[in-house]
N, C-alpha and C positions, 0 to 999 in steps of 0.2 A: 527380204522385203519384196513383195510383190509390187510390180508396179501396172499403172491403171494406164489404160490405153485409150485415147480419146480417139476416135476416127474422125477421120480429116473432112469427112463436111460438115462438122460439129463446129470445127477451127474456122478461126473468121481468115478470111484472105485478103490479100492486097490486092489492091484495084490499080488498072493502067490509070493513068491521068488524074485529074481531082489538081488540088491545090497543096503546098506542104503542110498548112497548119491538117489538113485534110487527114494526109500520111500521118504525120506526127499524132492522133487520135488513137487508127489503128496498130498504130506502135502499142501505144498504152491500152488498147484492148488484148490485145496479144499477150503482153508482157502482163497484167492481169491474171488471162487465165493459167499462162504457164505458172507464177506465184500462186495461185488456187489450186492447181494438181497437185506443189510443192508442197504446204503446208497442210495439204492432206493425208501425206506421206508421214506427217512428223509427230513423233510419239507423245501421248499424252507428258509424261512425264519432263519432256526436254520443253517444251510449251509450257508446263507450270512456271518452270522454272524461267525461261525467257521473259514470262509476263511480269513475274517477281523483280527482275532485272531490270526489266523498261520500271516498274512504277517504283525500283528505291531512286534516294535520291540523293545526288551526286553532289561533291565538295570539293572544288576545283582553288589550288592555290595560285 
C-alpha cells in the first residue's frame, strides 16, 4: 500500500497561547485530517462492508 504524503505546510499547526477551548479545536482539526488520509487508504471492499455493519441492526439482551 502506498502511502500519501501531506507536506507539512498543508498540516494546520498549533499556536502558542489562544485559550484551551481554542487548542481543543485544533486538536479536532488535526485528528480530522489524519482520519481523512486514513480512510483514504482503506479498500473499497472493507468500506462496503463497515458501512453494512454500522447500518444492521443490533439486538442487545
Amino acid at each position: 500500500m502506498k502511502r500519501k504524503i501531506i507536506p507539512p505546510k498543508k498540516l494546520l499547526k498549533y499556536k502558542w497561547g489562544g485559550t484551551t477551548f481554542e487548542w481543543a479545536e485544533e486538536a479536532k482539526e488535526i485528528n480530522a485530517q489524519i482520519q481523512d488520509a486514513q480512510e483514504e487508504n482503506i479498500s473499497k471492499d472493507k468500506l462496503k462492508k463497515e458501512i453494512e455493519y454500522g447500518n444492521m441492526t443490533q439486538y442487545w439482551n
